[in-house]
C-alpha positions as CSV (number, residue, x, y, z in Angstrom):
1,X,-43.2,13.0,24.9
2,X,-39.8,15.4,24.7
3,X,-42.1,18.3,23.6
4,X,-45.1,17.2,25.1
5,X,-45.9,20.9,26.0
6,X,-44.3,24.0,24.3
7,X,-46.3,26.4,26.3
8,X,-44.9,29.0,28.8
9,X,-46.4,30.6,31.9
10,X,-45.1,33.3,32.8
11,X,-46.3,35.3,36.2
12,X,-46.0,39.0,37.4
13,X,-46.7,39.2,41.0
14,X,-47.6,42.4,43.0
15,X,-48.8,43.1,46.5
16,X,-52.4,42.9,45.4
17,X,-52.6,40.7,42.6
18,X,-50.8,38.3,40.2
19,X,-50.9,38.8,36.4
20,X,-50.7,35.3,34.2
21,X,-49.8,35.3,31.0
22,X,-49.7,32.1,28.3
23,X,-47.2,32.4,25.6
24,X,-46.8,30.0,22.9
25,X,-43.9,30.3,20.5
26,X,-43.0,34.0,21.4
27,X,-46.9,34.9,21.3
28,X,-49.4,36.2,23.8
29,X,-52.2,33.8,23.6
30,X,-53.8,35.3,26.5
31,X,-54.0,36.9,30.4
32,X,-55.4,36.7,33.1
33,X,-55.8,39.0,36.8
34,X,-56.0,36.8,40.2
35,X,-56.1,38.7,42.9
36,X,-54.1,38.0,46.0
37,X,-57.1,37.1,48.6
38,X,-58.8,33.1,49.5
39,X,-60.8,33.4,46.2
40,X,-57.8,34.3,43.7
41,X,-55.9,31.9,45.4
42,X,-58.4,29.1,44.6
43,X,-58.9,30.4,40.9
44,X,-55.5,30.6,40.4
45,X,-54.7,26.7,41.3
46,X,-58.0,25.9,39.0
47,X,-56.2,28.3,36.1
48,X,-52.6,26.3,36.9
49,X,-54.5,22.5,36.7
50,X,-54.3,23.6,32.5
51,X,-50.5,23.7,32.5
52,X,-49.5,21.7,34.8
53,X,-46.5,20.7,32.2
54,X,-46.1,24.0,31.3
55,X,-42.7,25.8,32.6
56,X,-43.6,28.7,34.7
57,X,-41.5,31.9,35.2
58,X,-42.3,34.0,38.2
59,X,-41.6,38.1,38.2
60,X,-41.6,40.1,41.2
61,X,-42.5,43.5,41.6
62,X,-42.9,44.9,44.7
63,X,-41.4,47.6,47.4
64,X,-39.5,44.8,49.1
65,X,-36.6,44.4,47.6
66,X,-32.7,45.3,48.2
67,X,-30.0,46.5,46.1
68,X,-26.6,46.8,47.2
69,X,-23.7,47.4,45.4
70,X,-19.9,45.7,46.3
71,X,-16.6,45.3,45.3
72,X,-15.2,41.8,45.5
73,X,-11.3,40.4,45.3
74,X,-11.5,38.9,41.5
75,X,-11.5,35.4,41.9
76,X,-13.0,32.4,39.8
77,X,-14.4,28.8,40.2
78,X,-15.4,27.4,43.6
79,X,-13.3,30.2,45.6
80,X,-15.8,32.9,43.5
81,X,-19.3,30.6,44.0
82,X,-17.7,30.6,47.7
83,X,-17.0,34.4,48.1
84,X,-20.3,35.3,46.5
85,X,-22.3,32.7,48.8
86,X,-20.7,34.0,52.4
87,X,-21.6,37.7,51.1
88,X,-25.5,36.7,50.6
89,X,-25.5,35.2,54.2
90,X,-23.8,38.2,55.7
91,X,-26.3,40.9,53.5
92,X,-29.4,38.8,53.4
93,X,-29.5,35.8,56.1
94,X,-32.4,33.7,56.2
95,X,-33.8,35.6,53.0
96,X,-34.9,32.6,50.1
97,X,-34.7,35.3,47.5
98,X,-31.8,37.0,46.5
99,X,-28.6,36.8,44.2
100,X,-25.3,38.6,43.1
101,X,-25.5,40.3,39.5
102,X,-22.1,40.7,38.1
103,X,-21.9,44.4,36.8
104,X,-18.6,44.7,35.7
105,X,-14.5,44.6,36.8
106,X,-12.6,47.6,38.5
107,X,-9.7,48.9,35.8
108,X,-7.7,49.8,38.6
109,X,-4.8,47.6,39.5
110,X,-6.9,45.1,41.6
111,X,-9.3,44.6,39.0
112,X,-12.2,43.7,41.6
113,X,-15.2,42.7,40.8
114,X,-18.7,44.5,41.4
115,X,-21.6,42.7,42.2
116,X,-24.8,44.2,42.9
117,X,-26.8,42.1,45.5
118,X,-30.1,41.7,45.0
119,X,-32.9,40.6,47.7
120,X,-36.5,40.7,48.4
121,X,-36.9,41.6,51.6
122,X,-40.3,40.4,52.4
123,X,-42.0,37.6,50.3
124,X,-45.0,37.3,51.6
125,X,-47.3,38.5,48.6
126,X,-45.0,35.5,46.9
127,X,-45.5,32.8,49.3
128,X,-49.5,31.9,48.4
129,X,-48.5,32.2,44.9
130,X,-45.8,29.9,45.4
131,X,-47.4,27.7,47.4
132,X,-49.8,26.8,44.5
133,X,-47.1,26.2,42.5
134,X,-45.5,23.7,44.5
135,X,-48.6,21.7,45.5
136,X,-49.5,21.4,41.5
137,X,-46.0,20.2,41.1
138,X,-45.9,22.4,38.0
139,X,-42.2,23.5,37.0
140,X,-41.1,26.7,38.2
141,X,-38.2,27.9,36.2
142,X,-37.6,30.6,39.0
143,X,-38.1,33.7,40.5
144,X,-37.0,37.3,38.8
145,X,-37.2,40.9,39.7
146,X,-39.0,43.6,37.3
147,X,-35.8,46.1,37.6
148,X,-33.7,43.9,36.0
149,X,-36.2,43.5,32.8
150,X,-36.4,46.5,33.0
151,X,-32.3,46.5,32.1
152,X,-33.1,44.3,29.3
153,X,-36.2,46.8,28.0
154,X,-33.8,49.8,28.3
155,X,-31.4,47.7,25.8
156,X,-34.4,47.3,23.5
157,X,-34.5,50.8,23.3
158,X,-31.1,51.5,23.1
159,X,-31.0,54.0,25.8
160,X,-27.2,55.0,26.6
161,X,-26.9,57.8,28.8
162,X,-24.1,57.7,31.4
163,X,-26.7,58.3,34.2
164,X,-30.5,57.3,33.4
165,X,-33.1,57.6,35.3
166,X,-36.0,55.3,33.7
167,X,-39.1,56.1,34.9
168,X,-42.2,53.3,34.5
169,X,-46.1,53.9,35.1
170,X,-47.0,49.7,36.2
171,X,-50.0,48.6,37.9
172,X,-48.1,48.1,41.0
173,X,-47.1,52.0,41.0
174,X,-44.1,54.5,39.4
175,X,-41.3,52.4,38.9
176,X,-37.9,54.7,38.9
177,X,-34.7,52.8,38.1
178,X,-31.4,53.7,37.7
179,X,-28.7,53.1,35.2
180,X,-25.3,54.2,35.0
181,X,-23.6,53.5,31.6
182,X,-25.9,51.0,31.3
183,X,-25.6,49.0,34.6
184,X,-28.5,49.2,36.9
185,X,-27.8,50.6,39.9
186,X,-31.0,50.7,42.2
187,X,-34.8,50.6,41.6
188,X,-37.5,52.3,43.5
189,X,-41.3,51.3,43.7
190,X,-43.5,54.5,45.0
191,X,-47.5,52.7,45.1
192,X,-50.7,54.6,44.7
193,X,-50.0,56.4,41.9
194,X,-52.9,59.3,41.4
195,X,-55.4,58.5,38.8
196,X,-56.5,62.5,38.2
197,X,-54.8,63.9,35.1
198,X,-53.7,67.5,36.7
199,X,-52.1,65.6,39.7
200,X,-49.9,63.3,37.9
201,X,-47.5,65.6,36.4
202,X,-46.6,66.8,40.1
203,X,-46.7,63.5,41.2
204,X,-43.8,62.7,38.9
205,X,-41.6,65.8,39.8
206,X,-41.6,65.4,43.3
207,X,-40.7,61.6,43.2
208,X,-37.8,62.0,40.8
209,X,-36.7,65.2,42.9
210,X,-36.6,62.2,45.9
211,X,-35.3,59.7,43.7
212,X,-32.1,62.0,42.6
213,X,-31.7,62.9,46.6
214,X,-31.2,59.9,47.5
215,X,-28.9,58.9,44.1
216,X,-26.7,62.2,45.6
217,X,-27.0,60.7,49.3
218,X,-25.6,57.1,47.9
219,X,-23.1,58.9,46.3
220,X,-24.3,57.3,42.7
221,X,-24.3,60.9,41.1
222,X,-23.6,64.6,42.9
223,X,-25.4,67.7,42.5
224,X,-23.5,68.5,39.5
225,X,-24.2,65.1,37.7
226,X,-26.2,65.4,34.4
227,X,-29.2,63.2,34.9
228,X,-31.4,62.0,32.2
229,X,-35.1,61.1,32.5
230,X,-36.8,58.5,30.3
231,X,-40.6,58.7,30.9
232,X,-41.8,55.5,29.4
233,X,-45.4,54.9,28.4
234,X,-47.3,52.6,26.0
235,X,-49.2,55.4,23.7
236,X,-46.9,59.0,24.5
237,X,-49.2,59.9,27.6
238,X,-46.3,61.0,29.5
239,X,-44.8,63.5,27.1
240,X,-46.4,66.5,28.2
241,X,-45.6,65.3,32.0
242,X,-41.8,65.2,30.2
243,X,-42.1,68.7,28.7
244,X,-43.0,69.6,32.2
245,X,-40.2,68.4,34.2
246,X,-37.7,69.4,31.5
247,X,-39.2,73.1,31.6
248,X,-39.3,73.5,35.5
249,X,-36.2,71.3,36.5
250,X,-34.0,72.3,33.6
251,X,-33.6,68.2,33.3
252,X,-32.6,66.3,30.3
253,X,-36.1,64.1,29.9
254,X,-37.8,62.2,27.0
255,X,-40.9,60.6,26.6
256,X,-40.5,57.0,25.7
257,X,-43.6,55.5,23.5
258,X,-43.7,51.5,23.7
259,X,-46.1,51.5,20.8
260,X,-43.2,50.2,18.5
261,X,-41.8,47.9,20.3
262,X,-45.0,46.0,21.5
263,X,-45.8,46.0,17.7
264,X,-43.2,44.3,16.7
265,X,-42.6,41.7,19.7
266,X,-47.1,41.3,18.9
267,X,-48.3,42.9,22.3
268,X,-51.6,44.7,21.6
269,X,-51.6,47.6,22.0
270,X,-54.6,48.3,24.0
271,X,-53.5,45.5,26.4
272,X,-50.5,46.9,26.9
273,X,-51.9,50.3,28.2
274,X,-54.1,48.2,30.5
275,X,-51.3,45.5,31.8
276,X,-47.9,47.5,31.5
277,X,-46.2,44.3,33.2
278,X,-47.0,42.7,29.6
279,X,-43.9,44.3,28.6
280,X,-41.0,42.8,31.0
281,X,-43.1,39.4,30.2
282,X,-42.6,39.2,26.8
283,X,-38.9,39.8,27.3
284,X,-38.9,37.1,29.7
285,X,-41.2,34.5,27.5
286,X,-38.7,35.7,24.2
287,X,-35.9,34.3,26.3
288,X,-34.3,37.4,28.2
289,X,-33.8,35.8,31.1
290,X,-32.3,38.0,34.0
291,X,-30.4,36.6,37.4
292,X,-32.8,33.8,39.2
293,X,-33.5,34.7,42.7
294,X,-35.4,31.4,43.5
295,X,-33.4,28.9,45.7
296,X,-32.8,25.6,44.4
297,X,-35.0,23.5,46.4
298,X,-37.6,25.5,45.1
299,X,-36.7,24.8,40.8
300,X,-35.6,21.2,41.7
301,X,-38.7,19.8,39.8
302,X,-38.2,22.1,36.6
303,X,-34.4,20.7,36.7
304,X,-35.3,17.6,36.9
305,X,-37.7,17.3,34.3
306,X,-35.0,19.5,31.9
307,X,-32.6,16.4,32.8
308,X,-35.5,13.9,32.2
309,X,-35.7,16.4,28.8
310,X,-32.1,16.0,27.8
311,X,-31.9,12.2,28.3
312,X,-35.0,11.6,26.1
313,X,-33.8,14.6,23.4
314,X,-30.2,12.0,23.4
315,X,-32.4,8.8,23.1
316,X,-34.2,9.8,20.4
317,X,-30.9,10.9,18.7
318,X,-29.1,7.8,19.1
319,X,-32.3,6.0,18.1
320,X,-32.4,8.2,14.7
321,X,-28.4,7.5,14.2
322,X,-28.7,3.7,15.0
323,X,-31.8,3.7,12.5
324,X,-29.7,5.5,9.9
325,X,-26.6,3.5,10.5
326,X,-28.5,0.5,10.3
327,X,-29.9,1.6,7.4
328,X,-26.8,2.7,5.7
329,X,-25.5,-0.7,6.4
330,X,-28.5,-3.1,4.9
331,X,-27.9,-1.0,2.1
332,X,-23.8,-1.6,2.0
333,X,-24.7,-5.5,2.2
334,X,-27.2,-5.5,-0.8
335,X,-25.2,-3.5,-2.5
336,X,-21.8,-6.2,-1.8
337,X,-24.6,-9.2,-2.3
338,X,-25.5,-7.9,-5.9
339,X,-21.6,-7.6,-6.9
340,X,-20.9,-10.5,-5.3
341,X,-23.9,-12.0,-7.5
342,X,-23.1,-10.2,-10.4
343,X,-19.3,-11.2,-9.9
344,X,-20.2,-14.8,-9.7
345,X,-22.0,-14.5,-13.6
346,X,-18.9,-12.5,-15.1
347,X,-17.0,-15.8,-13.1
348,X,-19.0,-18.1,-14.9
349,X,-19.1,-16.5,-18.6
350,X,-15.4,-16.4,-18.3
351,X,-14.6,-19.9,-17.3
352,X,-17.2,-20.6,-19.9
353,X,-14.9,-18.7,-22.4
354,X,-12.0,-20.1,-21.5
355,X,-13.4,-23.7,-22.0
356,X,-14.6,-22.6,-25.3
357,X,-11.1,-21.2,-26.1
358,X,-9.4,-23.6,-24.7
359,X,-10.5,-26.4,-26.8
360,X,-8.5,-25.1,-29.4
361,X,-5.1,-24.8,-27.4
362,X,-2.6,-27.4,-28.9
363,X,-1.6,-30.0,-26.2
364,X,1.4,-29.4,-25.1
365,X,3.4,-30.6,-21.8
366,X,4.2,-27.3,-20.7
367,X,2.5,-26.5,-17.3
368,X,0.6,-22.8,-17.1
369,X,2.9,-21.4,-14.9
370,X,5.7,-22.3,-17.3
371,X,3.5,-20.7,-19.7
372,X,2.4,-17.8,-17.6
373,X,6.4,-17.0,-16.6
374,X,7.2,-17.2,-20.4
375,X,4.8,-14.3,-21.4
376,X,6.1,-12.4,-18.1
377,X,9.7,-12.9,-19.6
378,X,8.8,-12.1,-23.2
379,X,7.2,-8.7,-21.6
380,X,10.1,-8.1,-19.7
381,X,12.2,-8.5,-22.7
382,X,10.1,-6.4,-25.6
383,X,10.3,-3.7,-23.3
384,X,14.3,-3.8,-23.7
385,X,15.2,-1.5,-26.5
386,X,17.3,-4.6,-28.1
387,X,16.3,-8.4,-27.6
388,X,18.3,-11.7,-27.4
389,X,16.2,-12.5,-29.9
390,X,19.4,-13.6,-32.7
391,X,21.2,-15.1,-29.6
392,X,17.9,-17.5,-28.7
393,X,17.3,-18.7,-32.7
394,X,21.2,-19.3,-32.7
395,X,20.7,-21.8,-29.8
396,X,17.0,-23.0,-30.9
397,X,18.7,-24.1,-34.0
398,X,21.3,-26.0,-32.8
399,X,19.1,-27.8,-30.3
400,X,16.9,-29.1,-33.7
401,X,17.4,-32.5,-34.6
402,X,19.9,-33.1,-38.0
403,X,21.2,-36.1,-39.5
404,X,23.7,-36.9,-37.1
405,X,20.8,-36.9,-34.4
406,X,18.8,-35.3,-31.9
407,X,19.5,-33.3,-28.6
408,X,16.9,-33.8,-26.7
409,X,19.3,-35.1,-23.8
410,X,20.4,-31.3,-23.5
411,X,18.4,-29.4,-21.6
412,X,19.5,-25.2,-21.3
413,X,19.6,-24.3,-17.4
414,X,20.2,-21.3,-17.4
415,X,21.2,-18.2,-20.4
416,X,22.7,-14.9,-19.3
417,X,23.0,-12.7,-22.5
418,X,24.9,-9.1,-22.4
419,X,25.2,-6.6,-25.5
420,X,28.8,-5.0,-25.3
421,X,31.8,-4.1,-27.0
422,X,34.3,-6.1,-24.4
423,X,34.2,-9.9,-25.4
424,X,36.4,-10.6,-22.5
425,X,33.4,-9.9,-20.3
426,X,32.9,-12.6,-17.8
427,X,30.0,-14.1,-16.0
428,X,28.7,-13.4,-13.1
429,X,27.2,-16.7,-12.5
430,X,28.0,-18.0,-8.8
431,X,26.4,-21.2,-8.6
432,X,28.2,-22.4,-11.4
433,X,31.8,-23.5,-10.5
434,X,34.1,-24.0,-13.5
435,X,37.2,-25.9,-12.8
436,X,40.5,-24.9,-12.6
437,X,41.5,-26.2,-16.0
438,X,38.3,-24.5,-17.7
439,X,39.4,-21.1,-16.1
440,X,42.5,-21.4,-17.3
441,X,41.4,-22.3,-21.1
442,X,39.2,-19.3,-20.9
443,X,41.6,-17.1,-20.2
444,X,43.3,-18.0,-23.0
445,X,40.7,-18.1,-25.2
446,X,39.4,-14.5,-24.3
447,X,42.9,-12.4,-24.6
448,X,42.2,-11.8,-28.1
449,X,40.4,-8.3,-27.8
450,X,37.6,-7.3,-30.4
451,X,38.1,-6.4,-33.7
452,X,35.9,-3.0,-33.6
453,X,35.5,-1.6,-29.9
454,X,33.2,0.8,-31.4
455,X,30.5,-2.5,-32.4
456,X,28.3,-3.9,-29.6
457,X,28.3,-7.9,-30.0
458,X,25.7,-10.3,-28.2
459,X,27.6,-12.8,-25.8
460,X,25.9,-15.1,-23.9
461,X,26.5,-17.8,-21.1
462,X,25.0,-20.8,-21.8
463,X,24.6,-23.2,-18.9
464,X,23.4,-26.7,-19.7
465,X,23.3,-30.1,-18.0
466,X,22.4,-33.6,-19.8
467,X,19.3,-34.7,-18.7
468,X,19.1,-38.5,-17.9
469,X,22.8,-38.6,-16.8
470,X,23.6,-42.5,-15.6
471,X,27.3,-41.9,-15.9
472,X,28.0,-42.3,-19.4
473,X,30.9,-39.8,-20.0
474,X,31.1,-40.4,-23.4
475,X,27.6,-40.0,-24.7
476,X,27.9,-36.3,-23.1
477,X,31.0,-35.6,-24.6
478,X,29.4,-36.8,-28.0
479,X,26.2,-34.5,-27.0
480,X,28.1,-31.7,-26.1
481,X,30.7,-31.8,-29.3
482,X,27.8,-31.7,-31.7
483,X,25.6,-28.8,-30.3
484,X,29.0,-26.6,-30.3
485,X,29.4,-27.7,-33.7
486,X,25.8,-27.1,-34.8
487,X,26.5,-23.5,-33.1
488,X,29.9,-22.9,-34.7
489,X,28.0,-23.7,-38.4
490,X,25.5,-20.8,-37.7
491,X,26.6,-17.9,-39.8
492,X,25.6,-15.5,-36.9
493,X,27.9,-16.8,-34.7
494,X,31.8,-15.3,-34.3
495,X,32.9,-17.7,-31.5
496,X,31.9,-20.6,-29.3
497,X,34.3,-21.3,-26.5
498,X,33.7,-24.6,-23.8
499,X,34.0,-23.2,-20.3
500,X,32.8,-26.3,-18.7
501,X,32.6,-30.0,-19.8
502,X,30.6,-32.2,-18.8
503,X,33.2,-34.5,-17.4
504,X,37.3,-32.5,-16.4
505,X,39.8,-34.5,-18.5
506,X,42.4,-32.0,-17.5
507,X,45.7,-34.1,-16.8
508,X,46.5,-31.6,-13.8
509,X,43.4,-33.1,-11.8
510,X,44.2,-35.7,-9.7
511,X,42.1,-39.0,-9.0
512,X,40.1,-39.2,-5.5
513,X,37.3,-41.0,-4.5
514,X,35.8,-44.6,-2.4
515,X,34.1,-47.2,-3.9
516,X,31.4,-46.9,-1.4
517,X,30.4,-43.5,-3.4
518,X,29.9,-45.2,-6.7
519,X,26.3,-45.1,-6.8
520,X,26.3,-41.7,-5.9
521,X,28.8,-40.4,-8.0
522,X,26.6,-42.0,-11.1
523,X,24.1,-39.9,-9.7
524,X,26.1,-36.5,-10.3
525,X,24.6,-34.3,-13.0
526,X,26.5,-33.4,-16.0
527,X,26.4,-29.9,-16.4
528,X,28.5,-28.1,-19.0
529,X,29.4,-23.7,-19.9
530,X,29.4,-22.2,-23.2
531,X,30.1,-19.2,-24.0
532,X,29.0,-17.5,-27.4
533,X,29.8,-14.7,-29.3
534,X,27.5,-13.3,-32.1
535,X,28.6,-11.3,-34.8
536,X,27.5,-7.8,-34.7
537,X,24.3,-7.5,-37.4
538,X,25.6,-5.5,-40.0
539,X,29.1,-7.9,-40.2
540,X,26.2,-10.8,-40.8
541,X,24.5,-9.1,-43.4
542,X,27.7,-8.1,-45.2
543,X,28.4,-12.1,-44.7
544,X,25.5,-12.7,-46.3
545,X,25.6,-10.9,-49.4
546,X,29.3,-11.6,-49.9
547,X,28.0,-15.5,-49.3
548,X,25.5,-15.6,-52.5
549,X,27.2,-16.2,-55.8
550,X,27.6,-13.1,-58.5
C-alpha cells in the first residue's frame, strides 16, 4: 500500500521519561508517559508494536548537549559536506549525535560561513529508547534537539528582538535559550525546577542572572547589551514572575501565553499545561522539521522505505497515464472506425449516384480525363477577363462538314491565342519548326502593320497535323486548302496566313534522301501552321449591319 499508514509518532525524550505522542493529519489523537526504567521500557516496545509502519520522530531534551559556534571559509558542494564533516570529528569525535546548523554568512570581505555545531554529549537516556526502535524495525525519521523547536516556536510568535532571551517552564526543567536577531545561539537546561509558588519567582531571577553571565563571558552580549526576556507559559502563569524581574532587574521581559497558539494548531489546553513538550511536537508533526542529529545508519530503514515509497508513488502514476493513454487511444480508434464506416456509406450513396446519373450521360469516345482536363481548361479560361471564345467557334466552324466534304482527317494539335494590338506578333512555339520558305512568306505577310493600334485583335496559332497520313501529299494539300478557305469565309475573320504546309514545295529546297528510308518517310506526320487574325468585335458588328440589305 503507498499510504498504507498516515500516522506519525513523534517522541520527546528526557532523563526520566519519554513522552509519545500520535498525530494523524496535523492532529493530536493522543499521549502517552513511559518512564525510563525496565518496566517503561517494556511498555513502551508493547505501545510501538501499534505503529510499527508509522514514521517516528525523536526529540531530545536533556542537559547534555553542545553548542558551539564557528566561522568557516565559504565553500560549496563536496569541498563544504567535506569541511563541515572534519569539523564534527575534531569538536565531537566518537559522538553519534550531532550536526552543523547554518546560521548565516559574514558581510565582511571573506564572506564566511557560521555554523553552529550542535552535539549531545551523552546519550544515554536515548540509547534504551533507541534500542526499541531498532529492534521493532519501526522507521525512525531522526533524532532533533528541543532548542532548535524552540527557534521555530519563537518564529510562531514573531519574537524579534536583537538579543532574546526565551525562557521555557518543560517537564524536564527551565529551558533558557538564546537568540540573537533571530539565530539561536546557545540553550541551557537547569532541572528540578521548585514546585512552591513563592520560590519560583527567585528561582527564575537567579538563573537568568547566570544565564546572562555566562552570555557576557562568551562574549554573545556585554554588560551594556539590552537583553530581552520572553517568559513563556501555556495559561499567563508567569506574568507576575515577569513583572518581577522587570521591576528588580530593570530588564526588558514579557510574559508569553501559548493559549493562542495551541488553539489554533488544536493542542488542548489543559494538556498543554500538563505536557509543555506538546508544543515543540506539534511543530515537528505540522512539518517544522529542524537539523537531524541522527547518523545515517540509524534512519537507513525510514530511507529505505521513503525510496520503496517513491518507486510505488511513480508506478502507480505511470499505471494511471498508461490507463489513460490507453484509454484515449481505444477511443481515437472507434472514433477513426465509425468515420471510416460512415465514409464507406457516403462512398457507396455516391457511386450509387453517379450510376444513376450516369445512365443519362450521352456516349461519347471522349475518355474522363479528356473530359476532366476540358472543365480544368474552361475554369482556367472563364476566369480570364476575355475568352477565346470567337477564336474557338471560328475554327469549330470550319472543321464542320459542307458540301465539298468533311475534315475529320484534321486534327488541331495545339492553339495558342493572344489579344493585342501588334498582328506582327509571333509564336513562341519551339517544337514546331517552320521551314525556311514558310519564314520567309511570313515575314512578308506580316509587314503590313494594323489598321487601329489603339484596337486589341484575337490572333491565334493554329497547329494541326492530318491524322492517318500514308504519304498522300495531295489529299493534305486538298485538306488543308479547304479549312483555310472555310476560315477565310467566316465574317469574323481579318486574315488567315499558311505558316507551315503540310508538305515544302518551296523551289529553294533541295532533294535528299535513300530509298532504304521510304517506308519511314511514309511514316512522317503531316503537320501544318496557321495563323489567324480576327477582326476586332465592334468592326464585325459594324460588318454585320452594313451586310443586311436596307
Amino acid at each position: 500500500m503507498i499510504f498504507a499508514n498516515p500516522k506519525k509518532l513523534v517522541l520527546c525524550a528526557t532523563a526520566n521519561q519519554l513522552l509519545v505522542g500520535v498525530w494523524h493529519a496535523g492532529k493530536l489523537h493522543g499521549s502517552q508517559t513511559f518512564e525510563n526504567d525496565e518496566a517503561g521500557h517494556q511498555a513502551f516496545a508493547a505501545f510501538l508494536q501499534q505503529y510499527s509502519s508509522s514514521p517516528v520522530y525523536l526529540i531530545a531534551d536533556a542537559v547534555e548537549e553542545d553548542f558551539r559556534l564557528e566561522s568557516l571559509p565559504h565553500t560549496s558542494g563536496s569541498t563544504k559536506h567535506e569541511l563541515v564533516t572534519r569539523k564534527l570529528n575534531q569538536h565531537y569525535r566518537g559522538l553519534d549525535y550531532r550536526t552543523a546548523h547554518f546560521v548565516d554568512r559574514d558581510k565582511d570581505k571573506r564572506k564566511d560561513d557560521n555554523f553552529l555545531f550542535v552535539a549531545i554529549s551523552k546519550d544515554d537516556f536515548l540509547q534504551a529508547w533507541v534500542a526499541i526502535i531498532k529492534a521493532q524495525e519501526s522507521q525512525l525519521v531522526g533524532v532533533y534537539l528541543l532548542p532548535m523547536l524552540s527557534l521555530v516556536l519563537m518564529k510562531q510568535l514573531k519574537l524579534t528582538a536583537p538579543h532574546l532571551l526565551f525562557c521555557e517552564k518543560l517537564s524536564s526543567g527551565l529551558r533558557q535559550t538564546y537568540f540573537h536577531h533571530g539565530c539561536l545561539r546557545m540553550s541551557r537546561l537547569v532541572p528540578n525546577v521548585p514546585e512552591a509558588s513563592g520560590q519560583i519567582g527567585y528561582f527564575y531571577l537567579v538563573e537568568i542572572e547566570k544565564t546572562r553571565l555566562y552570555l557576557m563571558s562568551q562574549r554573545y552580549i556585554s554588560r551594556d547589551t539590552p537583553l530581552n526576556l520572553a517568559l513563556v507559559s501555556a495559561n499567563g502563569t508567569t506574568q507576575q514572575i515577569s513583572q518581577g524581574i522587570s521591576q528588580e532587574q530593570g530588564l526588558n521581559c514579557v510574559d508569553v501565553n501559548l493559549s493562542n497558539l495551541a488553539k489554533t494548531l488544536g493542542l488542548p489546553a489543559k494538556l498543554l499545561q500538563e505536557k509543555p513538550e506538546l508544543m515543540h511536537m506539534q511543530l515537528l508533526a505540522n512539518g517544522h522539521f529542524v537539523d537531524n542529529l541522527a547518523p545515517d545508519w540509524l534512519t537507513k530503514s525510514f530511507q529505505f522505505n521513503k525510496l520503496k515509497q517513491g518507486l510505488a508513488i511513480g508506478t502507480a502514476l505511470i499505471g494511471f497515464f498508461g490507463l489513460v493513454a490507453a484509454g484515449w487511444m481505444f477511443k481515437e480508434g472507434l472514433d477513426q472506425k465509425t468515420a471510416f464506416e460512415q465514409a464507406q456509406q457516403d462512398t457507396l450513396i455516391q457511386q450509387h449516384r453517379y450510376d444513376e446519373a450516369a445512365k443519362d450521360f450521352p456516349v461519347t469516345q471522349i475518355s474522363a480525363n479528356d473530359l476532366k482536363v476540358a472543365v480544368e481548361l474552361d475554369k482556367s479560361i472563364a476566369s480570364f477577363p476575355k475568352s477565346p471564345r470567337r477564336m474557338m467557334q471560328v475554327i469549330s466552324a470550319a472543321l464542320d462538314p459542307t458540301a465539298k466534304g468533311s475534315l475529320d482527317e484534321v486534327q488541331v494539335d495545339r492553339l495558342h491565342w493572344v489579344l493585342t494590338n501588334d498582328t506582327n506578333v509571333n509564336d513562341l512555339d519551339k517544337f514546331t519548326q517552320l521551314p525556311s520558305a514558310a519564314s520567309g512568306e511570313q515575314a512578308i505577310t506580316n509587314m503590313a502593320p494594323p489598321a487601329d493600334p489603339t484596337k486589341l485583335m484575337e490572333v491565334a496559332f493554329l497547329t494541326a497535323q492530318i491524322s492517318g497520313f500514308t504519304g498522300d501529299y495531295r489529299r493534305a494539300l486538298n485538306s488543308l486548302n479547304q479549312f483555310v478557305a472555310n476560315i477565310k469565309a467566316d465574317a469574323r475573320v481579318a486574315e488567315v496566313v499558311v505558316l507551315q504546309e503540310p508538305v515544302n514545295v518551296s523551289s529553294f529546297v533541295s532533294l535528299q534522301g535513300s530509298t532504304t528510308d521510304e517506308q519511314s518517310a511514309q511514316k512522317q506526320p503531316a503537320f501544318f501552321k496557321l495563323k489567324i487574325v480576327l477582326k476586332p468585335a465592334q468592326d464585325e458588328i459594324v460588318s454585320a449591319a452594313e451586310a443586311q440589305p436596307s
